[in-house]
C-alpha positions as CSV (number, residue, x, y, z in Angstrom):
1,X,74.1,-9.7,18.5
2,X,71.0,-8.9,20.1
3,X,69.8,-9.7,23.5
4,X,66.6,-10.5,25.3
5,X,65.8,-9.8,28.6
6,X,62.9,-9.5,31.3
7,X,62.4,-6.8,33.5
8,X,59.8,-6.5,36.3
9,X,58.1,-3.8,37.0
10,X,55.3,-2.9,39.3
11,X,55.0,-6.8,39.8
12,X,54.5,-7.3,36.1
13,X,56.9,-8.9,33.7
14,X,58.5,-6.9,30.8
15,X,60.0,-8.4,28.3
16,X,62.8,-6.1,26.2
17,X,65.3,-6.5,23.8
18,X,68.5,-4.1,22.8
19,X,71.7,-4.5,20.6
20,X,75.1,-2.4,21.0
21,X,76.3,-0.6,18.4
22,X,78.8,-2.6,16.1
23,X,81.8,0.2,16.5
24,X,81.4,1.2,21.0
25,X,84.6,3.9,20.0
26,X,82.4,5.4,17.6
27,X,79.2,5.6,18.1
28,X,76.5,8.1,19.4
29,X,75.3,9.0,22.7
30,X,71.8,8.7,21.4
31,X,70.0,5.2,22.5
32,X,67.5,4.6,20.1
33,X,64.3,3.0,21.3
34,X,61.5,1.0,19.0
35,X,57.9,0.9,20.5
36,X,55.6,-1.4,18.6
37,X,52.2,-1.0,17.7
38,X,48.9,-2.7,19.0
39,X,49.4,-6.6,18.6
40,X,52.4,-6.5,17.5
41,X,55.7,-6.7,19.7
42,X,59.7,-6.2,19.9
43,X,59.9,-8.9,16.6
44,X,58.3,-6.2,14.6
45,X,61.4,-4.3,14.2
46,X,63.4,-7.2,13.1
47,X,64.7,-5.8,9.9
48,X,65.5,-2.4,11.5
49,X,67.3,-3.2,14.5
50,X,70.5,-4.3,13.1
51,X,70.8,-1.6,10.8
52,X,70.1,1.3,13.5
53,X,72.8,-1.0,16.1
54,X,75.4,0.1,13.5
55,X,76.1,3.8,15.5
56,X,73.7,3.5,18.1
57,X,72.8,1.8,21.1
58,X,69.0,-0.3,20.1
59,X,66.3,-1.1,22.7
60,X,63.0,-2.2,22.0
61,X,60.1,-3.2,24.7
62,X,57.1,-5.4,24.5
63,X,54.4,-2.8,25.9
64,X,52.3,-4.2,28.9
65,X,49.7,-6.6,27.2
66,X,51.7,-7.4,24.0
67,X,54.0,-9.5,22.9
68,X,55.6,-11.6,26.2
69,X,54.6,-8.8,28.7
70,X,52.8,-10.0,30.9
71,X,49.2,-10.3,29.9
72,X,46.9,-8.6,32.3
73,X,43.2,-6.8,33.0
74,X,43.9,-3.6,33.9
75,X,43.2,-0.2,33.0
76,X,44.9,0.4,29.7
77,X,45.7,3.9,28.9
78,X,48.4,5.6,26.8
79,X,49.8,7.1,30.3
80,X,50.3,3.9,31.3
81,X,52.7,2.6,28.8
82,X,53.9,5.9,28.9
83,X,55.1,5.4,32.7
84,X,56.4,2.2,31.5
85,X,58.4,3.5,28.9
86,X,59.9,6.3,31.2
87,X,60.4,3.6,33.9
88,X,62.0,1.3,31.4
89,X,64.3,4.2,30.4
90,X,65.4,5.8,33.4
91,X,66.6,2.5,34.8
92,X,68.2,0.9,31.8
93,X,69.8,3.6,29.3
94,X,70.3,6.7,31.1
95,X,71.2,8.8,28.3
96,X,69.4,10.8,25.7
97,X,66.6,9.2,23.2
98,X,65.2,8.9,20.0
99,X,61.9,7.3,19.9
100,X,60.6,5.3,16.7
101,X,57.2,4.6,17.0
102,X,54.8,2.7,14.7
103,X,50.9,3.2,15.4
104,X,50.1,3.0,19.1
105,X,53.5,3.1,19.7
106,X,54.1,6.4,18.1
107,X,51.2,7.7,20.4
108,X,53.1,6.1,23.3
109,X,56.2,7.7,22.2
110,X,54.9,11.4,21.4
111,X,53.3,11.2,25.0
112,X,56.4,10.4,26.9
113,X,58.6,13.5,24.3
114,X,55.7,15.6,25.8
115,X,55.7,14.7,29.5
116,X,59.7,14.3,29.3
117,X,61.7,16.5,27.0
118,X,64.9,16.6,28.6
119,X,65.6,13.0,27.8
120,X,63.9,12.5,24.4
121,X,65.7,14.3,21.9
122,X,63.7,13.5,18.7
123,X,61.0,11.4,17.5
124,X,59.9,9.5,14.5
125,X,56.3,9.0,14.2
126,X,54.6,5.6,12.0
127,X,51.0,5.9,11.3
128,X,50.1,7.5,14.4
129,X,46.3,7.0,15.0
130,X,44.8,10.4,17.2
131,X,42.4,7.8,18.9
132,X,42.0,11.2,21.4
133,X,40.0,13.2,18.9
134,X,37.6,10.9,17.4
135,X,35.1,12.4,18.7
136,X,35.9,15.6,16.7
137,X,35.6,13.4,14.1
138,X,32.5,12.2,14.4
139,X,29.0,13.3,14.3
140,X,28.0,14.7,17.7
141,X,24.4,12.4,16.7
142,X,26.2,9.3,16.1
143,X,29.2,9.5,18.8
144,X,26.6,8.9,21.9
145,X,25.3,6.2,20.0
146,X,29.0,4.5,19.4
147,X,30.0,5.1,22.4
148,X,27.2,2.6,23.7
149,X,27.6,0.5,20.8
150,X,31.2,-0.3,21.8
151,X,30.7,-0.9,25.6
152,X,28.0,-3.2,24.8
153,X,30.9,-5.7,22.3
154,X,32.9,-5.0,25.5
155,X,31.0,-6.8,27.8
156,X,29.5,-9.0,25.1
157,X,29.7,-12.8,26.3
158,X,30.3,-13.3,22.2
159,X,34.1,-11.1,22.4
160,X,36.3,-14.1,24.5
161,X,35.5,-16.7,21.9
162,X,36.3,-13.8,19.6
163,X,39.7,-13.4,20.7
164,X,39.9,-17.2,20.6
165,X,39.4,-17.0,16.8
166,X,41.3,-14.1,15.7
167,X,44.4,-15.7,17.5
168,X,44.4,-18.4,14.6
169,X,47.5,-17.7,12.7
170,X,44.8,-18.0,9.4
171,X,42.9,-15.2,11.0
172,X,46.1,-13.3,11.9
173,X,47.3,-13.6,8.6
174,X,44.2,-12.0,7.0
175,X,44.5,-9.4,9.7
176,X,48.0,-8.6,9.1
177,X,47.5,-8.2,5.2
178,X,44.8,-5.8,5.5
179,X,48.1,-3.7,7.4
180,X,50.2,-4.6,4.6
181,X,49.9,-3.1,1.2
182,X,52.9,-4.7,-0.1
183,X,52.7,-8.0,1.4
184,X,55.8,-9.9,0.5
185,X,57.1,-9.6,4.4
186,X,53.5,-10.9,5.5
187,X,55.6,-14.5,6.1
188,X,55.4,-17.5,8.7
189,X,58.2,-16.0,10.8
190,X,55.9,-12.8,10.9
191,X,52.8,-14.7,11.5
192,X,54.1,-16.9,14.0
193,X,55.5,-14.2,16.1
194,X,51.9,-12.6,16.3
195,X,50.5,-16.0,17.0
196,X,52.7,-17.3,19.9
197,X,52.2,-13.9,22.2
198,X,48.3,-14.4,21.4
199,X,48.7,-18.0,23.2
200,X,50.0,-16.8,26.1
201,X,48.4,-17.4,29.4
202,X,46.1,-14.1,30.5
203,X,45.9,-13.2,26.4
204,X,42.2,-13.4,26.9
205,X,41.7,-10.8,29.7
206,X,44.3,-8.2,28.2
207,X,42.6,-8.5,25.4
208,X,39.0,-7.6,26.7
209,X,40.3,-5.0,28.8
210,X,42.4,-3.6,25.9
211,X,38.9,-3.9,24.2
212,X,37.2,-2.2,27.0
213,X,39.8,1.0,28.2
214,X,40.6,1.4,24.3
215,X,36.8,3.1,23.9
216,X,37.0,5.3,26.8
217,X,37.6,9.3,26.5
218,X,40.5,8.6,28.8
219,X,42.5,6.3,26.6
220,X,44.4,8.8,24.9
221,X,44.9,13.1,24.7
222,X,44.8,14.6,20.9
223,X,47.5,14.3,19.2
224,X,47.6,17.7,18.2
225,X,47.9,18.2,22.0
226,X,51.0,16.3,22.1
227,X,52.7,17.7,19.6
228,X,52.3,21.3,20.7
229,X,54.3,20.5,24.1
230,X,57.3,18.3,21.7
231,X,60.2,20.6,21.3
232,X,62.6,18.2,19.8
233,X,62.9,17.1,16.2
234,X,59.8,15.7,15.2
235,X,59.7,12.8,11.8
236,X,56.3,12.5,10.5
237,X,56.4,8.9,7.8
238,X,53.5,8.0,6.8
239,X,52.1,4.9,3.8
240,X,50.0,6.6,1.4
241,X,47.8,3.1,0.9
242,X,47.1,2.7,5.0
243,X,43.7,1.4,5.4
244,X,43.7,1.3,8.7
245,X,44.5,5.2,9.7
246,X,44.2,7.0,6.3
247,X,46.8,9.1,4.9
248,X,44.8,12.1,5.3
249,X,44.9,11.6,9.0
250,X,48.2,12.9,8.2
251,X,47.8,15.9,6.7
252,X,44.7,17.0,9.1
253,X,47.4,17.0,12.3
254,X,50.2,18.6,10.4
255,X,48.0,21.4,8.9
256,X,48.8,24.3,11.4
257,X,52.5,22.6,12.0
258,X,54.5,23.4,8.8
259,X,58.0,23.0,11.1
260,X,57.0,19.1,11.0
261,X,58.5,17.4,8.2
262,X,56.0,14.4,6.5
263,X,57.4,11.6,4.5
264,X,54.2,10.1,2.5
265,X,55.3,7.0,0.9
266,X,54.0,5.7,-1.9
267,X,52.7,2.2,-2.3
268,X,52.6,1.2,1.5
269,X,50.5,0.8,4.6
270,X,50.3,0.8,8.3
271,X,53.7,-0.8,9.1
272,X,56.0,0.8,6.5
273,X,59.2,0.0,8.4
274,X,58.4,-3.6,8.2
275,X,57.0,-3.3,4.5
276,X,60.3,-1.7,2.8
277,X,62.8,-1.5,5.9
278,X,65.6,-1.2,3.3
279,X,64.0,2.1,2.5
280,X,62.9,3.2,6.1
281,X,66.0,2.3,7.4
282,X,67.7,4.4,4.9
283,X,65.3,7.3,5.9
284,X,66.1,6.9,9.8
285,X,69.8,7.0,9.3
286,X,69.4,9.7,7.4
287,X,67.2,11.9,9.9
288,X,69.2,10.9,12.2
289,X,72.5,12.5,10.9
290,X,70.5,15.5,9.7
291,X,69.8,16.2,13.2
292,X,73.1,15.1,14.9
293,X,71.9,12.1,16.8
């Protein structure tokens, strides 16, 4: 059965989740933990988590600013939800991990694996977007002219009400299927789940300050940077049909890294483990045993 808890830290409320593993005489020393991607939270995983519990200890944590963390304006970076996670870690599981992150939270969890590798020992990476090197990305013309683009929507009197439409659960929905290419999962539990963390007092101000640190050069290092640090076992999955970081992404940060393994699937978006979880879930185990954790 799984559990829900709060946590406080640095005066802020964290809300977290785990499940024991079904078999304590037999299972790993390897915790597994699930970081979520942006607007999503620890409900995201709920096809996976049972599964995974079978030989493993499960956490999952509702970064600051998502789900029913607390929702504040502050300077959002990928360090900071790093700390978090290495906070969160150190005090509750004490033991090796394997991170499984999808989207931001696979750029949380290749930060911390880069910072901390004596207590990550692999990492599975969802649809990681390398928010870091955009600007390698872009036209050296156009960046500038982005760049003030974005800080003007920022501070735009027009972004609060905004927020106050996109947290429909009509407009969530929309917003969700555009993640989904297979969109059978996209159902009221899903949708709801979005919705109620969206209503939560303070949603407004994370969400402008989300809006406003996401833009900045600081937000987030290359990914390509990470990775070169990561010395443990390193999953690459990624859904062929994602509209929302392409697939190529994919093969543009694994070019010069052959020693990475890349599982394109075919048929499926940005949140493939919540698309087909019977399938991801049959990949994780598998990765899992093939690298002894």
């Amino acid at each position: 059965m799984t559990s829900q808890r709060d946590w406080y830290w640095r005066g802020w409320r964290i809300h977290y989740l785990f499940q024991q593993p079904e078999n304590l005489d037999n299972c790993s020393e390897t915790a597994i933990v699930l970081v979520h991607g942006f607007g999503a939270n620890v409900g995201h995983w709920r096809h996976n988590i049972s599964t995974l519990a079978q030989h493993h200890w499960v956490y999952a944590i509702d970064l600051l600013g998502f789900g029913s963390s607390s929702k504040v304006f502050t300077q959002y970076q990928i360090t900071l939800w790093q700390e978090q996670l290495y906070d969160f870690c150190h005090n509750f599981i004490r033991s090796p991990i394997v991170l499984i992150g999808n989207s931001l939270g696979s750029l949380v969890s290749l930060s911390l694996a880069a910072k901390y590798p004596s207590i990550v020992y692999g990492v599975i990476v969802l649809n990681v977007p390398d928010v870091g090197n955009r600007s390698k990305q872009i036209s050296p013309f156009i960046f500038p002219v982005l760049r003030i683009l974005e800080n003007l929507v920022a501070n735009s009197l027009l972004l609060r009400p905004l927020f106050y439409f996109a947290r429909r659960s009509s407009t969530i929905k929309s917003i969700t299927k555009l993640a989904y290419f297979d969109q059978s999962n996209v159902d009221d539990e899903l949708v709801d789940m979005f919705a109620k963390a969206a209503q939560e007092p303070g949603s407004d101000k994370a969400f402008l300050a989300l809006v406003h640190y996401a833009g900045g050069s600081n937000f987030a290092p290359p990914v390509t940077q990470l990775l070169k640090k990561i010395t443990s076992p390193i999953l690459f999955i990624w859904g062929k049909e994602d509209r929302l970081v392409p697939f190529n992404q994919a093969t543009r940060l694994l070019k010069s890294m052959p020693q990475i393994r890349l599982i394109a699937l075919e048929k499926m978006g940005h949140c493939p483990h919540d698309e087909n979880p019977s399938l991801l879930n049959s990949i994780f185990l598998e990765w899992l045993a093939e690298n002894g954790l």
